[in-house]
BAFI-3210 file (N, C-alpha, C; in Angstrom, 3 decimals, decimal comma, padded with zeros to 6 digits):
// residues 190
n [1|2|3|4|5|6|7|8|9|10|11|12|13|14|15|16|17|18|19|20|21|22|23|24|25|26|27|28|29|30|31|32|33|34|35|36|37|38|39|40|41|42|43|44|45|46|47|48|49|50|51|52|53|54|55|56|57|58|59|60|61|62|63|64|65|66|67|68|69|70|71|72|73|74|75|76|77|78|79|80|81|82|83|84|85|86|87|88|89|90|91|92|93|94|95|96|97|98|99|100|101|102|103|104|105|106|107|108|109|110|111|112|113|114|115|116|117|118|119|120|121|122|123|124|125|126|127|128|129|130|131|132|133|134|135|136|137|138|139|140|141|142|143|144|145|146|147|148|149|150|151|152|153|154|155|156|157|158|159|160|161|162|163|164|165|166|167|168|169|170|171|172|173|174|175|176|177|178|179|180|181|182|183|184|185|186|187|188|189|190]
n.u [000,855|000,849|002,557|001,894|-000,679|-002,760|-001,322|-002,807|-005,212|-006,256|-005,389|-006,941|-009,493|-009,754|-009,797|-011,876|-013,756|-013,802|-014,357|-016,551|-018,262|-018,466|-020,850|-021,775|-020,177|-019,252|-017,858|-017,283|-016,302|-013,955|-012,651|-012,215|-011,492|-008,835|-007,318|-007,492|-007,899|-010,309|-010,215|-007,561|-008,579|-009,985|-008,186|-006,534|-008,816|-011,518|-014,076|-016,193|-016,598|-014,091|-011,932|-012,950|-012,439|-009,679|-008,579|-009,759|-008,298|-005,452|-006,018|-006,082|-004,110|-002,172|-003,348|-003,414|-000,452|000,285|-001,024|000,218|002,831|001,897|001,165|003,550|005,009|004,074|004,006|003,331|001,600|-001,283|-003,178|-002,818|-003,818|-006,323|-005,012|-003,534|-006,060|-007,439|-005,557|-005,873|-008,908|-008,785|-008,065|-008,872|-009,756|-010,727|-013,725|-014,474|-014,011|-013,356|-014,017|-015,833|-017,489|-017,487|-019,269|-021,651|-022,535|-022,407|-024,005|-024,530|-023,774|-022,073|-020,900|-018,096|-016,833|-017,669|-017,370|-014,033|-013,440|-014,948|-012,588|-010,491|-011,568|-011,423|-008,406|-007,959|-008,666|-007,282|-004,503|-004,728|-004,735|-002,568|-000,891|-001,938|-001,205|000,992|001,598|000,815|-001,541|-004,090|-006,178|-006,302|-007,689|-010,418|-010,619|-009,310|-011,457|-013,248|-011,990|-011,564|-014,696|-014,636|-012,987|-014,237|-016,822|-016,118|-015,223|-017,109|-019,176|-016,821|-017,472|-019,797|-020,190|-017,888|-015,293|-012,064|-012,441|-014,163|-012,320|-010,726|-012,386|-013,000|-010,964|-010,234|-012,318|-011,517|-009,249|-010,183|-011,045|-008,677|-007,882|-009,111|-011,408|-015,197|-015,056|-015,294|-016,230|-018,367|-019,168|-016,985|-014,791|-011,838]
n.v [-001,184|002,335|004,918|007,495|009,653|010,528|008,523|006,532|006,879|006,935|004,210|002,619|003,652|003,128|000,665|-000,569|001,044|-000,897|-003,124|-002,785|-000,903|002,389|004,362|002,720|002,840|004,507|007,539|007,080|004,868|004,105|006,177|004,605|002,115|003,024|004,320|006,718|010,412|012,097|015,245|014,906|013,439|015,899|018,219|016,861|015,670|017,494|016,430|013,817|013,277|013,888|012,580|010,481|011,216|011,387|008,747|007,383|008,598|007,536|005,415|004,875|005,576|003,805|001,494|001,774|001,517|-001,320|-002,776|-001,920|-002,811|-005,664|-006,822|-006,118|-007,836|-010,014|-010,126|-007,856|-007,088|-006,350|-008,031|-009,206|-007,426|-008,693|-011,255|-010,086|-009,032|-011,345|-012,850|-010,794|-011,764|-013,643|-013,009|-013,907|-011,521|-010,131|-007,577|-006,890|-004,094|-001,225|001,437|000,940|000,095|002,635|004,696|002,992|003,210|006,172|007,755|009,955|011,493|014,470|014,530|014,243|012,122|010,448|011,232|011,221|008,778|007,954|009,131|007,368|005,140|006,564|006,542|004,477|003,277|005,449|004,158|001,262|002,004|003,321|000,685|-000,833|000,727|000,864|-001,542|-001,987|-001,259|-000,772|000,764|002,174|004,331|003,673|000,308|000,187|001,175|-000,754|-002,561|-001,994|-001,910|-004,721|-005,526|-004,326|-005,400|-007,897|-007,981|-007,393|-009,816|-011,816|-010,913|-011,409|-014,579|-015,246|-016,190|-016,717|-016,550|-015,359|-013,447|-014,971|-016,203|-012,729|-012,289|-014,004|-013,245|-010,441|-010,979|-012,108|-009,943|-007,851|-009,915|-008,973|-009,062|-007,945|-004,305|-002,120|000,240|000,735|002,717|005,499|004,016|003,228]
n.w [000,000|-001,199|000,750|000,562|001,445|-001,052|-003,169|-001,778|-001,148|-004,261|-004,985|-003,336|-004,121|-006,856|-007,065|-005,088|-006,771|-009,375|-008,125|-007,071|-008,484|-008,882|-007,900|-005,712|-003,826|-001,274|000,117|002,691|002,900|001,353|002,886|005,617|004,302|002,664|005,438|005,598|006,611|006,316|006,209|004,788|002,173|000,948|001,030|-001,057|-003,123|-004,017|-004,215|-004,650|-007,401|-008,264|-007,319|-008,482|-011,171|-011,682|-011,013|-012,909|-014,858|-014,113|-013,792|-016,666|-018,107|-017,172|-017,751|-020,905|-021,126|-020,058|-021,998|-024,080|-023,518|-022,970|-025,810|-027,433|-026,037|-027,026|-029,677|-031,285|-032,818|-035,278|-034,089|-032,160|-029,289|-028,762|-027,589|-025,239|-024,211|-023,374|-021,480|-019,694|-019,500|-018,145|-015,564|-011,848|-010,634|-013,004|-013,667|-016,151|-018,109|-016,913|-017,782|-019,461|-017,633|-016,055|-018,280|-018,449|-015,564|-014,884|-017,198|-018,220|-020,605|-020,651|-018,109|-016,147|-015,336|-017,298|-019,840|-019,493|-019,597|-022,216|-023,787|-023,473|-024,251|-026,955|-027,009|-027,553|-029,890|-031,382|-030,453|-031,811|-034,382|-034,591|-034,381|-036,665|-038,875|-038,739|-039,554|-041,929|-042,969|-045,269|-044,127|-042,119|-039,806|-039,875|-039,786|-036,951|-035,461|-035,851|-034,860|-032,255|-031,501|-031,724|-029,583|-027,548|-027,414|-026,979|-024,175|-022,873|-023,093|-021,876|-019,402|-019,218|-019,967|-018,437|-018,930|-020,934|-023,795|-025,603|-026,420|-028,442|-030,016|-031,254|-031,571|-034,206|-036,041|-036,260|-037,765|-040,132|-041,335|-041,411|-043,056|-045,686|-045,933|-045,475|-045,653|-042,943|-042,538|-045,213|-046,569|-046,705|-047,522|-050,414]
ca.u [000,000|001,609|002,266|001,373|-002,610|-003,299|-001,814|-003,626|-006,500|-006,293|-005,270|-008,402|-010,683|-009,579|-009,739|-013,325|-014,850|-013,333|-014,883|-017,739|-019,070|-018,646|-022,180|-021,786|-018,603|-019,135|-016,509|-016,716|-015,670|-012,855|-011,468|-012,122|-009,792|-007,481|-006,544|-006,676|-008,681|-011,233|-009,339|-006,655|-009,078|-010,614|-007,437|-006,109|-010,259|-012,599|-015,019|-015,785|-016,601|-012,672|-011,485|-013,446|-011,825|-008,442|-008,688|-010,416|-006,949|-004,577|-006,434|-006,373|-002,265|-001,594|-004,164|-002,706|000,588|-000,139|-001,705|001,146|003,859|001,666|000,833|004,792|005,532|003,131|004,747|003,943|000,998|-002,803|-003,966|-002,195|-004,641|-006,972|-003,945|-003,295|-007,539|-007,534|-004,973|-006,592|-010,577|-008,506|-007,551|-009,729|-010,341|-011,470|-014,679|-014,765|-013,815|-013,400|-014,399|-017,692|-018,440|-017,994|-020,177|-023,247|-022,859|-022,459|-024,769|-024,896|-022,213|-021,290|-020,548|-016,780|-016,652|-018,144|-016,092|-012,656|-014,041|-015,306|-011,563|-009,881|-012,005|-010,488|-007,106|-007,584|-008,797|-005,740|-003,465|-004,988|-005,054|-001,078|-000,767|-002,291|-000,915|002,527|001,685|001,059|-003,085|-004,601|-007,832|-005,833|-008,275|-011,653|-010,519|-009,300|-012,949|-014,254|-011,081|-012,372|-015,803|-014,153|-012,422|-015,487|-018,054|-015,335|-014,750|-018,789|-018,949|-016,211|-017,859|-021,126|-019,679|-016,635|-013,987|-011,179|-013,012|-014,949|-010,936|-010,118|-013,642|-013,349|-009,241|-010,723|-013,421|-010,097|-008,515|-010,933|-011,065|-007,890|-007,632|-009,769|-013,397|-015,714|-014,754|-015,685|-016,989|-018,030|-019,226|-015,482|-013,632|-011,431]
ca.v [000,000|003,589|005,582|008,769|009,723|010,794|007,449|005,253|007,533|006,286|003,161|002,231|004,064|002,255|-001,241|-000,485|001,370|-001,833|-004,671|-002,573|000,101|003,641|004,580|001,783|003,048|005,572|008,326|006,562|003,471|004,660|006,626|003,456|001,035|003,886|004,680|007,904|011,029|013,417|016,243|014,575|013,242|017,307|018,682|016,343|016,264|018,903|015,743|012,217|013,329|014,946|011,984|009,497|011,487|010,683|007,338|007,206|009,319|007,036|003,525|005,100|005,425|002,081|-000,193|001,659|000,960|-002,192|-003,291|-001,760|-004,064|-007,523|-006,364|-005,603|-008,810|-011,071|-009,890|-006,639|-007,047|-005,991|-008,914|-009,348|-006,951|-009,737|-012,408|-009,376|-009,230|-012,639|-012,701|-010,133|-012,251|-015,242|-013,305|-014,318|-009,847|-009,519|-007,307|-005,522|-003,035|000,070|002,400|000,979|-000,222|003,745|005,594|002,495|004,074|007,806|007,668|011,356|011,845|015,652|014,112|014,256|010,608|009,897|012,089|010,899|007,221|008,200|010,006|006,563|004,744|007,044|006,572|002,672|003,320|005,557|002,793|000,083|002,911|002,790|-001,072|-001,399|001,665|000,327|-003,435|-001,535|-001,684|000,564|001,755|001,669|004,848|002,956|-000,376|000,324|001,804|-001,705|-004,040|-001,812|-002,269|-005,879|-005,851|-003,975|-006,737|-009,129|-007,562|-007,832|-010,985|-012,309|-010,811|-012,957|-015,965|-015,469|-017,271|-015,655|-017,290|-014,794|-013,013|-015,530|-015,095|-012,014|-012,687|-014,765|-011,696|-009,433|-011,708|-012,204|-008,582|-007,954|-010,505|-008,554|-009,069|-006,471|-002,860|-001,973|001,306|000,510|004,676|005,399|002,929|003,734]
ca.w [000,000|-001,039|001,923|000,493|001,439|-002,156|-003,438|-000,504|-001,900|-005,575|-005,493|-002,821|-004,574|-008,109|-006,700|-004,758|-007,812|-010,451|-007,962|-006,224|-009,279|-008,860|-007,316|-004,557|-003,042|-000,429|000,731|004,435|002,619|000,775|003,917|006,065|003,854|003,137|006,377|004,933|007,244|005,765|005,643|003,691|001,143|000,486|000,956|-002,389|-004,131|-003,303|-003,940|-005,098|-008,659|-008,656|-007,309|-009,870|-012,642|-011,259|-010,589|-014,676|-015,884|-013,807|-014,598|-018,672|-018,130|-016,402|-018,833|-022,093|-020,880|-020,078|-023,632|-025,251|-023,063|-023,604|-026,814|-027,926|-025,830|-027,687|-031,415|-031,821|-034,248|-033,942|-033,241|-030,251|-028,721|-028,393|-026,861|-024,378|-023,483|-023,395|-020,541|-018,734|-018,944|-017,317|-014,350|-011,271|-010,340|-013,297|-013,783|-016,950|-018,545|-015,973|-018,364|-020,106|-016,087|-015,969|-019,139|-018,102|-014,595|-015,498|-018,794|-018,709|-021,533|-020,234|-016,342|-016,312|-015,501|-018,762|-020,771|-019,219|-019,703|-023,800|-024,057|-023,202|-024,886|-028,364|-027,080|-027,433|-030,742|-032,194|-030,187|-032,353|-036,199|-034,783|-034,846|-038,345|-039,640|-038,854|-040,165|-043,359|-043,115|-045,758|-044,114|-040,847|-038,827|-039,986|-039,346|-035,713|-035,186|-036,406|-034,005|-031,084|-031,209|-031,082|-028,188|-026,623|-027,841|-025,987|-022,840|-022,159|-023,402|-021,176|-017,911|-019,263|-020,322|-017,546|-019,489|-021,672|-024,874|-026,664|-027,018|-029,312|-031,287|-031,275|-032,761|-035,411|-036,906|-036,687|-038,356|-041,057|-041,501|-041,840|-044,478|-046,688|-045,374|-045,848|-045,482|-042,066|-043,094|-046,593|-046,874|-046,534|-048,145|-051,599]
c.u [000,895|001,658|002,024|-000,080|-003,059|-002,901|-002,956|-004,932|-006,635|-006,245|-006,336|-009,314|-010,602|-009,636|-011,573|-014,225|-014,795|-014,213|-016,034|-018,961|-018,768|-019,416|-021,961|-021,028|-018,612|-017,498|-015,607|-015,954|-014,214|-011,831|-010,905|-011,090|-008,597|-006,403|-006,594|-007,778|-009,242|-010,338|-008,375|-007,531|-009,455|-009,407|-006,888|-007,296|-011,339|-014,035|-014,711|-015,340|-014,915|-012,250|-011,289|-012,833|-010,129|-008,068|-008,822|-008,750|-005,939|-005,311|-005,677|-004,655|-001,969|-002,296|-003,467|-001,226|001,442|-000,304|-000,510|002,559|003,640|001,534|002,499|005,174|005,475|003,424|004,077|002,352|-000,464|-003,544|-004,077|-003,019|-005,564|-006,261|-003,862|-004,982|-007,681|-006,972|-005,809|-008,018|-009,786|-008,197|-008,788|-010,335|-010,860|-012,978|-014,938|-013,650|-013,980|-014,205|-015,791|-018,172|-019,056|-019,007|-021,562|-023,297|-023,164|-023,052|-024,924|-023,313|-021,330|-020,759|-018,986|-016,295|-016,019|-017,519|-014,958|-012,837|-014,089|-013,787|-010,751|-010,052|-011,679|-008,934|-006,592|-007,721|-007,416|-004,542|-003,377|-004,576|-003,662|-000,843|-001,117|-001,599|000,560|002,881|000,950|-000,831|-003,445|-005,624|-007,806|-006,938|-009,667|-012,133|-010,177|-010,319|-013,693|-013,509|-011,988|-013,454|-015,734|-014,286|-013,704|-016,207|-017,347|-015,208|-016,332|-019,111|-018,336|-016,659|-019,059|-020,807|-018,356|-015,594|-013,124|-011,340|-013,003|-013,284|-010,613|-011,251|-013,450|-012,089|-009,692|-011,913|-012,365|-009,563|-008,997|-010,800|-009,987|-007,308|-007,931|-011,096|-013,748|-015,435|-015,713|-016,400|-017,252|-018,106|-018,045|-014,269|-013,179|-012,384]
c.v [001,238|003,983|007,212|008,549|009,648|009,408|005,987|005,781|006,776|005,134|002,287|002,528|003,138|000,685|-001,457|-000,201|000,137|-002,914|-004,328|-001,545|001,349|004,591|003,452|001,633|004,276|006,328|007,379|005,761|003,644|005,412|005,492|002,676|001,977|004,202|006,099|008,933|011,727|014,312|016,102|014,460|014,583|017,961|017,995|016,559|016,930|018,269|014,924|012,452|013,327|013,614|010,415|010,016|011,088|009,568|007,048|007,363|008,066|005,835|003,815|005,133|004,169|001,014|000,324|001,627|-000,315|-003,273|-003,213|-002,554|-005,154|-007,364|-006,939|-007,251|-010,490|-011,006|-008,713|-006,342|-006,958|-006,605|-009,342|-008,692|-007,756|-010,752|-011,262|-009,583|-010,595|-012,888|-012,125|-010,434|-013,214|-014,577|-013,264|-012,731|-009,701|-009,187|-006,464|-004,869|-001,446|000,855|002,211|000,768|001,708|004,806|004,221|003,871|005,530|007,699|008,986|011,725|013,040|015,073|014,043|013,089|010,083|010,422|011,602|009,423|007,217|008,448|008,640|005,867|005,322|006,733|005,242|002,481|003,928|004,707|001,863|000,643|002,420|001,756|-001,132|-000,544|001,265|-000,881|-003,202|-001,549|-000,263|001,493|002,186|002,828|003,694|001,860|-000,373|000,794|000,467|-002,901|-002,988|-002,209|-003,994|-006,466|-005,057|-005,046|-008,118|-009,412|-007,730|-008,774|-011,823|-011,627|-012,267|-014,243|-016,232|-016,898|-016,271|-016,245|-016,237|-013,451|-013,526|-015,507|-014,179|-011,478|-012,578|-013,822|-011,101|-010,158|-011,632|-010,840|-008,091|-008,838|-010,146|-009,054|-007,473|-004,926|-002,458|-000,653|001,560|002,231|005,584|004,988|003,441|002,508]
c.w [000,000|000,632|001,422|000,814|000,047|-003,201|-003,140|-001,360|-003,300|-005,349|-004,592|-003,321|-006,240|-007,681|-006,039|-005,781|-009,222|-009,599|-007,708|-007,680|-008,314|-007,607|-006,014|-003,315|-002,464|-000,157|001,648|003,914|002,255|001,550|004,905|005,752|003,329|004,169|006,332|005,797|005,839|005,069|004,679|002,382|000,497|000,190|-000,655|-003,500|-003,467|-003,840|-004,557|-006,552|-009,378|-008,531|-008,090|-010,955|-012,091|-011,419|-011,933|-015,353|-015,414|-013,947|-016,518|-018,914|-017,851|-017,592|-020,322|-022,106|-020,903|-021,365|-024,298|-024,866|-023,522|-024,839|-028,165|-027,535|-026,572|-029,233|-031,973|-033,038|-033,874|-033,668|-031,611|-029,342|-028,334|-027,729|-025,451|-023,738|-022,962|-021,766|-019,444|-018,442|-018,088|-015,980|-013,270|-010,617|-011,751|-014,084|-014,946|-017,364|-017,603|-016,457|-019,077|-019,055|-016,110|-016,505|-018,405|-016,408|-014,594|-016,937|-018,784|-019,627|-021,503|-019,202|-016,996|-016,295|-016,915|-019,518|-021,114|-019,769|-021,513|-023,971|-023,942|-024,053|-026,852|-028,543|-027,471|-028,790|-031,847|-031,904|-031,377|-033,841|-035,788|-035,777|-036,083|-039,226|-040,193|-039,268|-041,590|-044,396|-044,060|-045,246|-042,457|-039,707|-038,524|-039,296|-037,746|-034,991|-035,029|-035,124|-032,369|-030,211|-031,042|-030,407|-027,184|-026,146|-026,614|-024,763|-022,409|-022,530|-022,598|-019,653|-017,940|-019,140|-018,920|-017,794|-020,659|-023,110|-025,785|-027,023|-028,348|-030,486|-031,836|-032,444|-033,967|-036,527|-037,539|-037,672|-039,984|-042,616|-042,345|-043,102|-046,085|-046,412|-045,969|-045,790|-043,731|-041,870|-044,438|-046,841|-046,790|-047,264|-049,193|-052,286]
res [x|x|x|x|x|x|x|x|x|x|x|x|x|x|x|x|x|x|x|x|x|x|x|x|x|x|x|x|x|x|x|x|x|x|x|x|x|x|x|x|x|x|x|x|x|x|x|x|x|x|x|x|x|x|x|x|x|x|x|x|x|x|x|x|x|x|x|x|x|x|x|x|x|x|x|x|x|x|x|x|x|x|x|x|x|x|x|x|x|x|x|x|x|x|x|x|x|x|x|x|x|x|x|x|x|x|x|x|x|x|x|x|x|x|x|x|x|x|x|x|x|x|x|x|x|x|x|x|x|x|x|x|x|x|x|x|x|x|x|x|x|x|x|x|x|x|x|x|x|x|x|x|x|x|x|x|x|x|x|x|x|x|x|x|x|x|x|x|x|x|x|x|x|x|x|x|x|x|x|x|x|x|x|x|x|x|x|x|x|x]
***
């Protein structure tokens, strides 16, 4: 456990709002398994909302970090994005996707939540335009629009099903795709 307050702060509040939801996770709670007083918590967020966008920015650094290690480790190529998800349905924490747990919870698409959550959710998308762009994909923004919605489809899928399956499904589409399947935005396409 950090010993700073403002890490103890984050990294309790990111582990409660990933197993518990957002909405379900009181202050008390969050000072409780912190350790962390009141005053400290106001003194760092001048409320929850402040401290939910935090927690959103520093999950959205650590998981695209993350992706782009197993990713790189796994050969580098954009499929691998699915071998990396895959990994991460098998482990026994996990619940999701942080960030679609977050826009269902916050459905008001101004809420800052939801914003920071949508804003991540783009960054996973130009990650992926990268990967294809650099494995020499012609339609490489479009298509990373189309592997997303993917790995989305997968990640709720694998809470349902709770097995690291619908990854490799979800591979096998990409895959397809990439082979020359349909145009994923035919209104677009050359």
């Amino acid at each position: 456990m950090p010993r700073n307050a403002r890490e103890r702060l984050l990294a309790t509040a990111e582990e409660l709002f990933y197993a518990e939801g957002i909405k379900s996770v009181g202050v008390e709670r969050i000072l409780t398994v912190s350790g962390v007083g009141r005053a400290s918590l106001y003194r760092h967020f001048p409320g929850k909302d402040d401290l939910v966008v935090a927690v959103l920015r520093r999950r959205d650094e650590n998981w695209r970090a993350w992706m782009a290690e197993r990713v790189s480790a796994l050969g580098g190529d954009p499929l691998s994005v699915f071998d990396a998800l895959a990994e991460r349905f098998a482990r026994a924490d996990f619940r999701g996707c942080a960030f679609i747990n977050t826009m269902v919870e916050s459905a008001d698409p101004d809420s800052p939540a939801h914003r920071v959550a949508a804003e991540h959710k783009e960054r996973v998308v130009s990650y992926v335009a990268r990967l294809l762009a650099e494995s020499g994909h012609p339609h490489a923004d479009e298509t990373a629009r189309a592997i997303a919605l993917l790995m989305d489809g997968a990640i709720v899928t694998a809470v349902r099903e709770r097995t690291p399956a619908p990854a490799g499904r979800a591979r096998a589409v990409a895959a397809a795709l990439l082979a020359g399947g349909p145009s994923p935005n035919p209104g677009t396409a050359d």
